[in-house]
N, C-alpha and C positions, 0 to 999 in steps of 0.2 A: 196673846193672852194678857190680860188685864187683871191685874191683885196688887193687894198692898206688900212690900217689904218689908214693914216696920219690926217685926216679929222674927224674920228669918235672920239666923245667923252668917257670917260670912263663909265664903266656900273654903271646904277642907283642900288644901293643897298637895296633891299628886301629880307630881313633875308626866307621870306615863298619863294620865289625862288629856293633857294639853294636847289638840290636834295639830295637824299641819300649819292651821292659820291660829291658834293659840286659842283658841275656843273651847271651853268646857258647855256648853250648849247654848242651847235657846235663850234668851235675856227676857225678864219679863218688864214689862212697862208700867209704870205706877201712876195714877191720876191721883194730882194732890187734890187736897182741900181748896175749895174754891179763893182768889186772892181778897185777902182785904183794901177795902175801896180805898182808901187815904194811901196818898205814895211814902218811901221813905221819909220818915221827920227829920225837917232841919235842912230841905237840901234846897229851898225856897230859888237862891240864887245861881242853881244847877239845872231849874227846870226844863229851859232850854235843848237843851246838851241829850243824848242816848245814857242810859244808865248802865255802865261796865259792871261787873260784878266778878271781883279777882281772887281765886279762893286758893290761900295760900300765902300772903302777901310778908308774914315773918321773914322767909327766906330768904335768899340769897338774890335767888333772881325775881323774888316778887316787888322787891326794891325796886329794884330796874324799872318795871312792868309799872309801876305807880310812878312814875316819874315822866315815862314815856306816855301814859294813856292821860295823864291828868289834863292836857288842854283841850283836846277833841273829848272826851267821857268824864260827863259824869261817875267820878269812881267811888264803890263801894270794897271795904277791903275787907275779906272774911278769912277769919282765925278761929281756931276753937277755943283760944284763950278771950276771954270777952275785956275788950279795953273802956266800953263805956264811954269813948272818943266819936264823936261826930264822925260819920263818915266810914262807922264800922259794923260787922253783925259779928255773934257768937255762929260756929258752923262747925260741925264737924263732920267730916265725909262719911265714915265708919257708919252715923247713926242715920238711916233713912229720917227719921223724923225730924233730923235736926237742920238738915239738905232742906226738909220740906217748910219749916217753921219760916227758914233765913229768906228761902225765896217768896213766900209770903210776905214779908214786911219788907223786901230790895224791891221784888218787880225787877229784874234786872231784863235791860235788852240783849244784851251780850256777856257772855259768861267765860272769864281766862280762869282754866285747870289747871292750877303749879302747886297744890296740895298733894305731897305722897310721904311716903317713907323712902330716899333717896340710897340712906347708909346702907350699900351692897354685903358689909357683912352683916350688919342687923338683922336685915331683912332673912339672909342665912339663919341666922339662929332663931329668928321668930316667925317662919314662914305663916302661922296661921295670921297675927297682928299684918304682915304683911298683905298679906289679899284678904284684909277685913278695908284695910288704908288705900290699897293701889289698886285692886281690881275692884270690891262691893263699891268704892268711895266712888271712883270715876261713874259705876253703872246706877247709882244713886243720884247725883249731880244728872245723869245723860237722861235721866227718866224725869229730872226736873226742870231741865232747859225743855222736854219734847213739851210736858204739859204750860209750859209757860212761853213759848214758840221763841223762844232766844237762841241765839247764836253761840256756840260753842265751838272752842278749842280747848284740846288737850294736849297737853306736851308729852312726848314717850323717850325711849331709849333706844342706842345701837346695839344693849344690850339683849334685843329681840333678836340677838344673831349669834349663831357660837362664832363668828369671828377667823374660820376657817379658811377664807377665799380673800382676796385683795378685792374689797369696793361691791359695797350692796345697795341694788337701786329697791325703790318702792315696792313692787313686786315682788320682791325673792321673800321665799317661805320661811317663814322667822320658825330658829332653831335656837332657841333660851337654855343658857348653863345652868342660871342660879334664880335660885327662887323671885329675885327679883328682876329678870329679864320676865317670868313668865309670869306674873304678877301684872306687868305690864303689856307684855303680849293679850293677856286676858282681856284685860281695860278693851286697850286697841278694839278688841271686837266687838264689845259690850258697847263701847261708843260708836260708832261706824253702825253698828245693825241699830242703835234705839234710834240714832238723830244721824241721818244717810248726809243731813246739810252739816257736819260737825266737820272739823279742822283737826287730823293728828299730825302732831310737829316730829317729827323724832331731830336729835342732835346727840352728836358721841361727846361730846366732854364740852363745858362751859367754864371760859376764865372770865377773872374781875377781882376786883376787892369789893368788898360786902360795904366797907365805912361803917359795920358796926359788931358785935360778939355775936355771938350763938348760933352763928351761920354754918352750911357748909362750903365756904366760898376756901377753895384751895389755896387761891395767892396770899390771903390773911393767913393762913396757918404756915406756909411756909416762907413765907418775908419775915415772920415774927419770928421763929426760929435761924433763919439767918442772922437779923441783925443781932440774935442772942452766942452768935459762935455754932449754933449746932449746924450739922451737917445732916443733908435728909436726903433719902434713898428712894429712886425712882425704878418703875421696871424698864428692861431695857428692850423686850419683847414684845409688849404692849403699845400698838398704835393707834392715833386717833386723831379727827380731821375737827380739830378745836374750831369755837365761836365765842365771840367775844359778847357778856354778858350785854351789856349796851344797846352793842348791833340786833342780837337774839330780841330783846325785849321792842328794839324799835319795829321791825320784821312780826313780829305778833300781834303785833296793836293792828297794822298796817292789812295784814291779810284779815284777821277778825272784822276791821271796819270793812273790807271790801266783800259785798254779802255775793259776790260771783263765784269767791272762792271757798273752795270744798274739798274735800277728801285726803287723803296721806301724802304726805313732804318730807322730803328730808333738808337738813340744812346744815351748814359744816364749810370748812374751806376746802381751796380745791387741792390742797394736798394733804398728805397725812406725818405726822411724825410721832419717833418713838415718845414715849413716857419721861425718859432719859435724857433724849434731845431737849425735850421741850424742857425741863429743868434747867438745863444747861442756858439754855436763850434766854429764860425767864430772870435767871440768874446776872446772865451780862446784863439785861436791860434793867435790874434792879442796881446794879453795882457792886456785886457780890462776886466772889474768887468762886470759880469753878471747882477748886478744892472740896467747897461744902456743897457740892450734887457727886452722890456718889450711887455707881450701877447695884441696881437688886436684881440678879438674875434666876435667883429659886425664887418660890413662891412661897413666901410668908405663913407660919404653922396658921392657921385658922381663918385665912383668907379666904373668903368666897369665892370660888371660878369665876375667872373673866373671861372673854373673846381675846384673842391676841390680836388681829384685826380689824378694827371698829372700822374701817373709812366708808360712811358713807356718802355714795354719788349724789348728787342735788343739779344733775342736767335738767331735770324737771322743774324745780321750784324757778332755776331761772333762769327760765322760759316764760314764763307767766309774774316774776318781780323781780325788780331790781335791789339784788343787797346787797351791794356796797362789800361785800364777804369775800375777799378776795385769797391769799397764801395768809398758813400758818402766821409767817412771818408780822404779816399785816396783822394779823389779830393779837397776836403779843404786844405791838405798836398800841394798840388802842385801847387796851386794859391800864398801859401808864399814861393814853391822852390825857 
């Protein structure tokens, strides 16, 4: 079915909706406005090069992702905040027209999705903002890569899983706690059914230092409270098979340029640890007393449900690439290379 978007609001949020495969139905396809002939202005000495188009790039790991793509792509880096910087569009997910405006003046060949609402209780408390941002925003972008024949990935979560069982491959039927695992789950399918050639990444917890404010990069908020004396409380139930911001972002580029690869991955190390532990180790390799990591073992008054088992298996991804992604251990090591 073929209609415009631009009008329709985002989907009301009913956790009993979501089916087996996270699906609230049919996804419609939007054909933009036809593109305008002039490529992006200003990018004279990029002409060369494939045109990336990384929507999301404020964050945490959109840093990363711009640093890793910048010598193979031509990057464009889209925000809804408009910088007026060479090299950037105004975009915002939420507004069909605004997906359609951006990709009109990029022309992009490939397209990296790191634009969401991440904060798991936010998203709790604003479930509608949240799949106006996580689920319309992805099925937005998927309807503008289909009409502009680009390549897309999107990044998801282990949060598509209540976390019940030790270790979820590709396949297992994602079973979402909080508004924001099915927000996500939603995407997942809304991307997949519009563009069958799209890339979904899922990964359980991403470490790094951001190297700047506003991020949600965990090891800046809790380095900066160590070196301040405070001591900060980790859960001790919660597991999770960490990647290292870095690696994740080098691994992204790398599958999006290779136009062979397709469909759901997962990616993570090959073992998992608690929430706790990992504190603990993040702690030593900072140079910090294990004194200031201390256990959370109730669940915090307004916390959003989590999985207590995120690990997810990645026999699949590699099989088909090489990354470097090896123990916990290792990816702690590389967040202080």
């Amino acid at each position: 079915m073929v209609r415009s978007l631009g009008t329709e609001s985002a989907p009301t949020y009913n956790k009993a909706a979501t089916n087996a495969h996270g699906s609230f139905g049919d996804h419609d396809v939007v054909w933009l406005e036809a593109p305008v002939a002039s490529r992006f202005p200003g990018r004279l000495d990029e002409m060369s090069k494939q045109r990336l188009l990384i929507i999301g790039t404020s964050g945490f790991l959109g840093t990363y992702a711009v640093q890793s793509s910048a010598e193979r792509f031509d990057v464009i880096r889209g925000d809804r905040s408009s910088s007026n910087q060479p090299g950037t569009v105004q975009l915002d997910v939420a507004d069909s027209s605004s997906v359609n405006r951006a990709f009109r003046q990029v022309q992009p060949n490939y397209v990296l999705l790191l634009a969401a609402m991440s904060d798991i209780d936010r998203c709790e408390a604003a479930p509608e903002l949240a799949f106006a941002t996580n689920a319309r925003g992805a099925e937005h972008v998927a309807n503008a890569c289909a009409r502009a024949n680009a390549r897309l990935l999107f990044t998801s979560t282990a949060a598509v899983f209540d976390g019940k069982k030790h270790g979820y491959r590709e396949e297992a039927e994602v079973s979402p706690l909080s508004v924001y695992g099915s927000s996500k789950a939603w995407a997942e399918n809304a991307v997949r059914s519009l563009l069958p050639s799209a890339i979904v990444l899922r990964f359980a917890l991403v470490l790094g230092f951001a190297g700047k404010s506003g991020t949600n990069a965990m090891l800046d908020t809790v380095v900066q409270k160590w070196k301040a004396g405070q001591p900060v409380s980790f859960p001790t139930r919660e597991t999770r098979n960490p990647v290292d911001a870095d690696s994740l972002s080098k691994i992204m580029i790398g599958m999006l340029a290779n136009d062979q690869v397709s469909g759901l991955y997962h990616v993570g190390a090959t073992d998992s640890i608690s929430r706790f532990e990992l504190g603990k180790r993040l702690a030593a390799r900072a140079g910090f007393s294990s004194d200031l990591v201390r256990p959370l073992n109730a669940t915090a008054p307004g916390r959003a449900p989590r999985g207590e088992d995120h690990f997810l298996l990645t026999d699949k991804i590699r099989k088909v690439w090489n990354l470097g992604v090896q123990t916990s251990d290792q990816v702690i090591e590389r967040c202080f290379s």
